[in-house]
C-alpha positions as CSV (number, residue, x, y, z in Angstrom):
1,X,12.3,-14.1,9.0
2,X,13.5,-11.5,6.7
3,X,12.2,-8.1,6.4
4,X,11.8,-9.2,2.4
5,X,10.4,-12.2,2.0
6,X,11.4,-12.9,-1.4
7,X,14.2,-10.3,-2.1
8,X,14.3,-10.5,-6.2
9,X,10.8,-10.0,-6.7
10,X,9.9,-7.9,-3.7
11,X,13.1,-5.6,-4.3
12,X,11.7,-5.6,-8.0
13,X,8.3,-4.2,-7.0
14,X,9.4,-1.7,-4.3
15,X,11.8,-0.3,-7.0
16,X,10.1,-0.2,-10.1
17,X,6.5,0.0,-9.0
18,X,6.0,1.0,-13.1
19,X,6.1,-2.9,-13.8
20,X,3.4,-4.9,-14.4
21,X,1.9,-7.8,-13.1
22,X,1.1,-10.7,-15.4
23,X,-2.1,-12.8,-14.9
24,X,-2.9,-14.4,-12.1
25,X,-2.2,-18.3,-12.8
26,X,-5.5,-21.1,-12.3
27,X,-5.9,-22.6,-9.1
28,X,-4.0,-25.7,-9.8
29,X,-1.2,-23.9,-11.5
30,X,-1.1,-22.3,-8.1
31,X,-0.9,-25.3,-5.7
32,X,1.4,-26.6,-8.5
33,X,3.7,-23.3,-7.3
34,X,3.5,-23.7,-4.0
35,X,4.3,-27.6,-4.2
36,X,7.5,-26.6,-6.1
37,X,8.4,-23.3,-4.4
38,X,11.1,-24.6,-2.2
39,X,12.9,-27.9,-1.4
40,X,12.4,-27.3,2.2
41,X,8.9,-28.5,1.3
42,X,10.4,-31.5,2.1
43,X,10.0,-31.3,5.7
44,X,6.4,-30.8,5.3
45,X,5.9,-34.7,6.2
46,X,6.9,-33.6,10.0
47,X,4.0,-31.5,10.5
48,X,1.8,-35.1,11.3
49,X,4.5,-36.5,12.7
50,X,4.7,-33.9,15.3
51,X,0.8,-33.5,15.7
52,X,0.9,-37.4,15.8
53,X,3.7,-37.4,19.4
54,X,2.2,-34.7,21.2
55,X,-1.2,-36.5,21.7
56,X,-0.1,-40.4,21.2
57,X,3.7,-40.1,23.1
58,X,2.6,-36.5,25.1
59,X,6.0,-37.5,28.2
60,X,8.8,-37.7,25.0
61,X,9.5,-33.9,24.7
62,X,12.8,-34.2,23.2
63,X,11.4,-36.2,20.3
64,X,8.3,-33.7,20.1
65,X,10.8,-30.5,20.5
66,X,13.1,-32.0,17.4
67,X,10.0,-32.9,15.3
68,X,8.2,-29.5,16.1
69,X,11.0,-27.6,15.0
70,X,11.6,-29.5,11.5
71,X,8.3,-28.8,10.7
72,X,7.9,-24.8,11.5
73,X,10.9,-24.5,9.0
74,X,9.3,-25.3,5.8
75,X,6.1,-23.0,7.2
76,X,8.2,-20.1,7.6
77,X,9.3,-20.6,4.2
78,X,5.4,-21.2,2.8
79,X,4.4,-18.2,5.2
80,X,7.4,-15.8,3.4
81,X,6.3,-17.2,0.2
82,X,2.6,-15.8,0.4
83,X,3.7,-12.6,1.5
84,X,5.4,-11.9,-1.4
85,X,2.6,-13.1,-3.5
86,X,0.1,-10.9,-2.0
87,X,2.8,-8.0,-2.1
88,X,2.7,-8.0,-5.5
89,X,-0.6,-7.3,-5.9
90,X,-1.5,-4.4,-3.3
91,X,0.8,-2.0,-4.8
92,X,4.2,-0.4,-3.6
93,X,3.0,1.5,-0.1
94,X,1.0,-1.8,1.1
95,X,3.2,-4.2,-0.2
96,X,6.2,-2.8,2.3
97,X,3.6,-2.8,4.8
98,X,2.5,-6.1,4.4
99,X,6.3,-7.3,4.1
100,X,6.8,-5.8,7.5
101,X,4.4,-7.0,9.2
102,X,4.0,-10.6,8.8
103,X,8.3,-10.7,8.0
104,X,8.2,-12.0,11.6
105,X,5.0,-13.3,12.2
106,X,6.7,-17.1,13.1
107,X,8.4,-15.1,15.9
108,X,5.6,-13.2,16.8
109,X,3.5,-16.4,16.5
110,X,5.7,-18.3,19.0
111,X,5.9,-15.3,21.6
112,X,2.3,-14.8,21.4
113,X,1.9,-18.5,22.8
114,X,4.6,-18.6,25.3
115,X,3.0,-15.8,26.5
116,X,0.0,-16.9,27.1
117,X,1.7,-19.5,28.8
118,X,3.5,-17.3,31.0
119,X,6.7,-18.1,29.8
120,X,8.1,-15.2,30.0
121,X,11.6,-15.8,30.6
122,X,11.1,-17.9,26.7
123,X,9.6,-14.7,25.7
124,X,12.2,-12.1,26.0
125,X,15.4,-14.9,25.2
126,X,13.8,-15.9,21.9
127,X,13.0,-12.1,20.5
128,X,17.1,-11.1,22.2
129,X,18.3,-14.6,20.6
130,X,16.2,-13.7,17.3
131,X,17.8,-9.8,16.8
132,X,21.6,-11.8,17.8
133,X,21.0,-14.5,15.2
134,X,20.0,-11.6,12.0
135,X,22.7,-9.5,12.8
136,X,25.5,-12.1,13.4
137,X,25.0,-15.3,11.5
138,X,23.0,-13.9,9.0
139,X,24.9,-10.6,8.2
140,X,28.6,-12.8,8.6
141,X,27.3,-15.5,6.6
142,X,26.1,-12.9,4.1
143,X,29.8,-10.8,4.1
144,X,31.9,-14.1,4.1
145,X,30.0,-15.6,1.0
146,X,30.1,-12.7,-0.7
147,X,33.7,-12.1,0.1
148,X,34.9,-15.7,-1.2
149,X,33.6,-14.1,-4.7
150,X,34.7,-10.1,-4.2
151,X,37.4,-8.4,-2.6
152,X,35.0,-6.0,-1.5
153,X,31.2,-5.7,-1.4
154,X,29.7,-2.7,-1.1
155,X,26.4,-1.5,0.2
156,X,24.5,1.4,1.3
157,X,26.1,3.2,3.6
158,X,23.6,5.8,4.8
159,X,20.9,3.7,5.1
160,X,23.0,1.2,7.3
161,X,24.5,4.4,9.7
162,X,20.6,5.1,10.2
163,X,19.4,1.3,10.9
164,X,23.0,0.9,12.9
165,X,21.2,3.9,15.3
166,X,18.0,2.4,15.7
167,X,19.2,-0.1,16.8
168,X,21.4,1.3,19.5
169,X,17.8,3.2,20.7
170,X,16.3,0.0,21.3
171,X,19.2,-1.3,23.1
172,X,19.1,1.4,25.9
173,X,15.4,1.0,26.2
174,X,16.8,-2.7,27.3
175,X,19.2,-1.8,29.4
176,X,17.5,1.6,31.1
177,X,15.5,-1.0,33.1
178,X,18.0,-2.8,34.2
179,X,20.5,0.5,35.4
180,X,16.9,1.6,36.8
181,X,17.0,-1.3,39.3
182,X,20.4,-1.5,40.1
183,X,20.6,2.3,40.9
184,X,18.2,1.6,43.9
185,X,19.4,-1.4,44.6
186,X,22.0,0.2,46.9
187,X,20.0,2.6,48.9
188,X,18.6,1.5,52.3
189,X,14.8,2.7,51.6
190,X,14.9,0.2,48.8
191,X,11.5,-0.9,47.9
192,X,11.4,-4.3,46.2
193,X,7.5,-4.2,45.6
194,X,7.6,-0.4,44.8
195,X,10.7,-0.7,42.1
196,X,9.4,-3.5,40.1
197,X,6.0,-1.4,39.9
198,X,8.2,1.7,38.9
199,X,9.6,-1.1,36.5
200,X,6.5,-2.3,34.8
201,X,5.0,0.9,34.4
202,X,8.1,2.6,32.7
203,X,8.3,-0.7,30.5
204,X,5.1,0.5,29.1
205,X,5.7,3.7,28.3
206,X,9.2,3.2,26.5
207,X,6.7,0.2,24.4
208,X,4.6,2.7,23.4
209,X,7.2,5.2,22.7
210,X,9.2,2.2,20.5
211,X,5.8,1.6,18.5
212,X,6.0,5.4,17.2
213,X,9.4,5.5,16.7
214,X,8.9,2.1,14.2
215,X,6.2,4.0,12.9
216,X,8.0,6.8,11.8
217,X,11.1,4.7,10.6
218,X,8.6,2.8,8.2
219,X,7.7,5.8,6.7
220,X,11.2,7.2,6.4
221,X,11.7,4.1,4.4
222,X,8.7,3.6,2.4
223,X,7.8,7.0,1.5
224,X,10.6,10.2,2.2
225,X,13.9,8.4,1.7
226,X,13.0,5.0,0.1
227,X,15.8,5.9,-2.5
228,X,18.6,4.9,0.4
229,X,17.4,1.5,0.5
230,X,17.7,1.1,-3.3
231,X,21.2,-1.1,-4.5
232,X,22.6,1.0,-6.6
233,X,23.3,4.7,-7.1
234,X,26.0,7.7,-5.1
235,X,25.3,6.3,-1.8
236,X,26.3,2.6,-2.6
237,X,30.3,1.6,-2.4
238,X,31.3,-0.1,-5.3
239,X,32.2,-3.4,-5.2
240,X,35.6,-4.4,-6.3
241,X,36.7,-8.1,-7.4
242,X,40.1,-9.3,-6.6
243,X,43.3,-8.6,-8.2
244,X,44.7,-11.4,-10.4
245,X,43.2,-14.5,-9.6
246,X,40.8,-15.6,-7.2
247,X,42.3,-17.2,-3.9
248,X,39.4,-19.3,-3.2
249,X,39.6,-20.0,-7.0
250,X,43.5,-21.8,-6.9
251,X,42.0,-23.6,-3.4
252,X,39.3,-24.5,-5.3
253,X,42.2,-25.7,-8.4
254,X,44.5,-27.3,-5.7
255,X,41.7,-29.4,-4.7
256,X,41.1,-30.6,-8.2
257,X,44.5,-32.0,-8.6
258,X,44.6,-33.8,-5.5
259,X,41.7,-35.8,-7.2
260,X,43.1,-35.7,-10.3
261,X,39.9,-33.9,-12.0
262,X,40.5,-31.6,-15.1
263,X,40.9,-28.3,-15.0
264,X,38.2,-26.3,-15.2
265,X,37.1,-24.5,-18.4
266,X,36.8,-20.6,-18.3
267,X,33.1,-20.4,-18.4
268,X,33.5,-22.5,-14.9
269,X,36.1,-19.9,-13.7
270,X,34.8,-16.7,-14.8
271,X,31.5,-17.8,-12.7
272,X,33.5,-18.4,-9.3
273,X,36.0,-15.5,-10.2
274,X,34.5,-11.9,-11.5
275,X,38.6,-11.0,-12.4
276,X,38.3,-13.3,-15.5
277,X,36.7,-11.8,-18.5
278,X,34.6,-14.7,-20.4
279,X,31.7,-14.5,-22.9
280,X,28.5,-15.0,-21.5
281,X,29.9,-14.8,-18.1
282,X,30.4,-10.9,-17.0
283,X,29.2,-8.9,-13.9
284,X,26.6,-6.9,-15.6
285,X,24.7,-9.5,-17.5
286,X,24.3,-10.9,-14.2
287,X,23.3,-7.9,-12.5
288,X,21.0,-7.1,-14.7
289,X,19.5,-10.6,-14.5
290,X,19.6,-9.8,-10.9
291,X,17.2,-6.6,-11.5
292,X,14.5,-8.5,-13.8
293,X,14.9,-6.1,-16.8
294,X,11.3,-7.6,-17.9
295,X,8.5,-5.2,-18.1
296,X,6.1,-8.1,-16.6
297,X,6.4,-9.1,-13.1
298,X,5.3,-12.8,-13.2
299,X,2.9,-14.0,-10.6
300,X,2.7,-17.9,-9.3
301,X,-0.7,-17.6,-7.2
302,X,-4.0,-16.1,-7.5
303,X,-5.2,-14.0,-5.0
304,X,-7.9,-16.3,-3.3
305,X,-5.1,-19.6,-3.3
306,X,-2.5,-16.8,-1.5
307,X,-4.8,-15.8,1.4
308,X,-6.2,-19.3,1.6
309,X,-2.3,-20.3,1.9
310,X,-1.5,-17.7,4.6
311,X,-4.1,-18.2,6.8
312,X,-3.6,-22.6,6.7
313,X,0.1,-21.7,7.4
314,X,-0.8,-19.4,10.0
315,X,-2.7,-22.0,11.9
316,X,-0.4,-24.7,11.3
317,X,2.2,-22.4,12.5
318,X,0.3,-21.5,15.7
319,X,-0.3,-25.0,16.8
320,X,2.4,-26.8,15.9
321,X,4.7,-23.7,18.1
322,X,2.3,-24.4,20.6
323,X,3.4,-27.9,20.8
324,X,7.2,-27.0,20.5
325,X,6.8,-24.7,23.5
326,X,5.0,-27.0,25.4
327,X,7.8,-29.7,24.9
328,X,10.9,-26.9,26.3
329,X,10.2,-27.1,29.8
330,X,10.4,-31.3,29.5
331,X,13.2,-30.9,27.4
332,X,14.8,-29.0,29.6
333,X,13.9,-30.7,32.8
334,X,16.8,-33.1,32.7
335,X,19.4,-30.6,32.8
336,X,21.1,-32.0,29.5
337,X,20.3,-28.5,27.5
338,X,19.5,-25.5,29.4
339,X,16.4,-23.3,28.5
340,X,18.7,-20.1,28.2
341,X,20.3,-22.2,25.0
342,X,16.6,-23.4,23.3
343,X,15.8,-19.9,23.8
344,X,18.2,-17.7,22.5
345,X,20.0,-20.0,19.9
346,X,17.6,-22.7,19.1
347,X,14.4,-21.0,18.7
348,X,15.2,-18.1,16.6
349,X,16.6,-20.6,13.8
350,X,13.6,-21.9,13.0
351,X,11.9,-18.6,11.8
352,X,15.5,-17.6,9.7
353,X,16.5,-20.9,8.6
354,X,14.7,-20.6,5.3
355,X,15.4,-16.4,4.7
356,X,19.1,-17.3,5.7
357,X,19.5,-18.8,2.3
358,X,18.1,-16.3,0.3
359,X,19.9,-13.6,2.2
360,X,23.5,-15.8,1.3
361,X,22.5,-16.1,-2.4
362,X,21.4,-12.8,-2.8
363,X,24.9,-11.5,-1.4
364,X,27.2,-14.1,-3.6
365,X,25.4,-12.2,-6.4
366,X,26.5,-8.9,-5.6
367,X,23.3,-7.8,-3.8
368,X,24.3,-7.0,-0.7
369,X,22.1,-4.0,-0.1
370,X,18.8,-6.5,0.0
371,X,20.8,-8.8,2.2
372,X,21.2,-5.8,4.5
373,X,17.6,-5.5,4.2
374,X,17.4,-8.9,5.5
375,X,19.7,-9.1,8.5
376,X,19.6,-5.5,9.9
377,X,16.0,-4.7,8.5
378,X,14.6,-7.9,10.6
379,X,16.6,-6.9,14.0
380,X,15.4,-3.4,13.6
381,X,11.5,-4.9,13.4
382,X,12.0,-7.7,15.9
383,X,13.4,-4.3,18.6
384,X,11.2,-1.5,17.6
385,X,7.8,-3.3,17.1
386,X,7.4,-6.9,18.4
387,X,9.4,-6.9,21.5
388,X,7.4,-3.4,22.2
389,X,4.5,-5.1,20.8
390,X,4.7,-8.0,23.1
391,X,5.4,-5.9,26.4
392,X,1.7,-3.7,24.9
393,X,0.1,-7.7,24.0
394,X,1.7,-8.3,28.2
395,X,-0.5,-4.9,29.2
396,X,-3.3,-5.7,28.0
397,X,-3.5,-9.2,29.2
398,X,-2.7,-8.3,33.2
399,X,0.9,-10.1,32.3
400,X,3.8,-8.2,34.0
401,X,6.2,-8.6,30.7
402,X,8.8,-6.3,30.9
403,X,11.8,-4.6,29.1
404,X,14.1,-6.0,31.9
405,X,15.7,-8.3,30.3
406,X,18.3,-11.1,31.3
407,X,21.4,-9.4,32.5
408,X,23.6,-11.2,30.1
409,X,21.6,-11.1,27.3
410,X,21.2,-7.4,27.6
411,X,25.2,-7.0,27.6
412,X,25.4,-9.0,24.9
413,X,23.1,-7.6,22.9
414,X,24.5,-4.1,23.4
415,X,28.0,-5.6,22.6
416,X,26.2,-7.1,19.4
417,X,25.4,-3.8,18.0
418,X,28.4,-2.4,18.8
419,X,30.7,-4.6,16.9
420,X,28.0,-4.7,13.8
421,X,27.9,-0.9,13.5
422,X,32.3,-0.8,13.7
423,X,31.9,-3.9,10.8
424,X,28.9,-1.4,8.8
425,X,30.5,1.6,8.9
426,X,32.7,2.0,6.1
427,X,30.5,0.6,4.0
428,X,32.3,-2.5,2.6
429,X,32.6,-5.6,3.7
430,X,34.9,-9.0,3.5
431,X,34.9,-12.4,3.9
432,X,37.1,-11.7,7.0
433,X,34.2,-9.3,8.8
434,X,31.9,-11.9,8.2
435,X,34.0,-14.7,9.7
436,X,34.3,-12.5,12.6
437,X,31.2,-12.0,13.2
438,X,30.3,-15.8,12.3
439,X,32.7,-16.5,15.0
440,X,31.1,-14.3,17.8
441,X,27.7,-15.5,17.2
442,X,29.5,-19.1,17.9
443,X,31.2,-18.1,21.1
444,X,27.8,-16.9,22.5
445,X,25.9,-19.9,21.6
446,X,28.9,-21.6,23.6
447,X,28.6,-19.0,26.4
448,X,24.5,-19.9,26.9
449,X,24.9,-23.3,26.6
450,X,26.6,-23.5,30.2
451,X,24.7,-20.0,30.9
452,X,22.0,-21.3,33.5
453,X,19.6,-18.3,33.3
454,X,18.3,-15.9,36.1
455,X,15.0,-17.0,37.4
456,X,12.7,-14.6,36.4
457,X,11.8,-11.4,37.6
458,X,8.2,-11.0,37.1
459,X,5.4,-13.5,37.5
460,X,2.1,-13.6,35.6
């Protein structure tokens, strides 16, 4: 899920904390909101469906795995949805806190079970799979939307360098582990028992060491340079809008005359293409649309209707997880999709499937600062505090969870970074960079669906 949950309104209050707040609404005005917050309310109906299969038809784990995983979506969008409401009320410093810490919590939620499960191996693929899927899908998708509207988006640049080397920190503390055991792997006094102790206990100290450094980058952000997350000002590129015509704009013509439909008016250009100058149809109105120029910040939800909403999503979440990761090892069992696959691809899609499509709209509208925030921001909290987290969670539990991860999934990971901070660097982007990248995240989803997995390392 995304490091904002609601990007226009949380961006709104984190910037301009003068606003206010306009009254809280009844309680069935509030229910009424939360019916009509989101279309992928829809898929609320497979929430008793999937209850219903794991205790009537408990042996048909592909049908419970499929059902399971329709039904987090719409929770992870209800559980983003709260946050945001609550945000709004607790004030700037809390309301990034609050965003931060439950932006994840489907993640989280799913880790903690497996955990307790001693699925371990599901563990650490599903957080690796989760940081792959924000920084590749999401950021391409984000770049190649808003590239079929601009020549060139810009975004923060400084603010991106910084996130781009957070994340690098957390990919050594991956692979340190792993060069940690292949370095005595050689030597004829190798210890098996002895190294993996040396493992464990090094694991923990990096955790703890990860935790600060997240602390520290939340208060970077949130306190002494909260101004290099903002979307606009020196540090931003400007964004530039083709010259002449739009090229997905004559596509989008040469389809029409194939059907034979008329030609669109100008309004209906000038909305697809920023190059055409039309009244009531410019950049700026938009933008400033964009930035909620209202004095009143309006609020769907009373207070008591928000918390009763995240703590019944929160459960529902938590047991209907439990289900879906109950149903992977059945699912798996037959050899038709291999748990490497449900684990790094499939998994991590159903806590970003609803914040993907914010994350798209926000960048078609020349936003692509808060889309950051939702790609890179969500990586950088998945590697410095919940994989940490989770090996801390492992500690105390007597669980020997580990920062040694799967060999290929710490290559790839490492190579994931690397290409995104080459793409972030100059601080534009294109539709092309975010093909590319669209296109990388496809050819590992290929690679682990024939990738069998290493058994793992550490028991419980």
């Amino acid at each position: 899920m995304a490091f904002f949950p609601t990007l226009r309104r949380a961006a709104t209050l984190m910037l301009t904390p003068e606003k206010t707040i306009s009254k809280s609404p009844n309680t069935w005005r509030s229910i009424r909101a939360i019916i009509l917050s989101s279309w992928f309310n829809v898929l609320l109906v497979f929430i008793p469906i999937s209850w219903a299969l794991n205790f009537a038809l408990p042996n048909q784990h592909s049908l419970i795995f499929v059902v399971s995983f329709l039904a987090i979506i719409p929770l992870a969008k209800l559980l983003a949805y709260a946050t945001d409401e609550l945000s709004i009320r607790v004030g700037q410093t809390l309301a990034g806190l609050l965003n931060a810490t439950l932006g994840n919590a489907v993640e989280l939620i799913v880790s903690i079970i497996a955990l307790t499960k001693c699925e371990l191996t599901i563990v650490q693929s599903s957080l690796v799979g989760s940081i792959l899927s924000n920084l590749l899908l999401v950021l391409g998708m984000c770049f190649f939307a808003g590239g079929m509207r601009f020549s060139e988006q810009g975004f923060g640049q400084s603010a991106v360098q910084l996130n781009s080397s957070l994340l690098t920190i957390s990919v050594i503390a991956v692979l340190l582990p792993g060069a940690f055991q292949m370095a005595l792997q050689g030597q004829s006094s190798y210890d098996k028992p002895s190294t993996d102790s040396n493992i464990l206990k090094t694991s923990h100290g990096v955790a703890i060491i990860l935790l600060f450094i997240y602390g520290s980058y939340l208060v970077f952000q949130m306190f002494s340079h909260k101004a290099l997350y903002s979307d606009s000002g020196e540090h931003v590129q400007q964004t530039k809008g083709y010259e002449g015509q739009n090229p997905w704009l004559q596509l989008r013509h040469y389809h029409r005359k194939i059907v034979k439909s008329p030609r669109p008016t100008g309004d209906e250009e000038a909305a697809f293409n920023p190059t055409v100058p039309t009244e009531g149809a410019d950049l700026e109105r938009e933008s400033a649309s964009m930035e909620d120029t209202d004095s009143v910040i309006e609020s769907y939800m009373s207070v008591p209707v928000s918390l009763g909403l995240l703590v019944g999503v929160t459960v529902l979440v938590a047991v209907t997880a439990e289900f879906l990761v109950d149903s992977i090892s059945g699912l798996t069992a037959s050899g038709a999709i291999g748990k490497e696959f449900v684990a790094v691809i499939l998994l991590p899609i159903v806590g970003n499937a609803a914040e993907h499509v914010t994350a798209v709209t926000v960048s078609v509208k020349d936003k692509l600062t808060l889309s950051l925030g939702v790609a890179v921001g969500s990586s950088i909290q998945i590697a410095l505090f919940v994989i940490p987290l989770m090996v801390t969670l492992a500690w105390i539990m007597g669980k020997q969870l580990t920062l040694l991860f799967d060999p290929l999934e710490s290559i790839v990971l490492f190579l994931s970074v690397i290409t995104v901070n080459y793409v972030v660097q100059d601080g534009k982007s294109n539709w092309l960079e975010g093909m590319i990248l669209i296109c990388l995240y496809l050819i590992l989803a290929v690679t682990f669906w024939f990738y069998p997995g290493t058994t793992g390392i550490f028991l419980c």
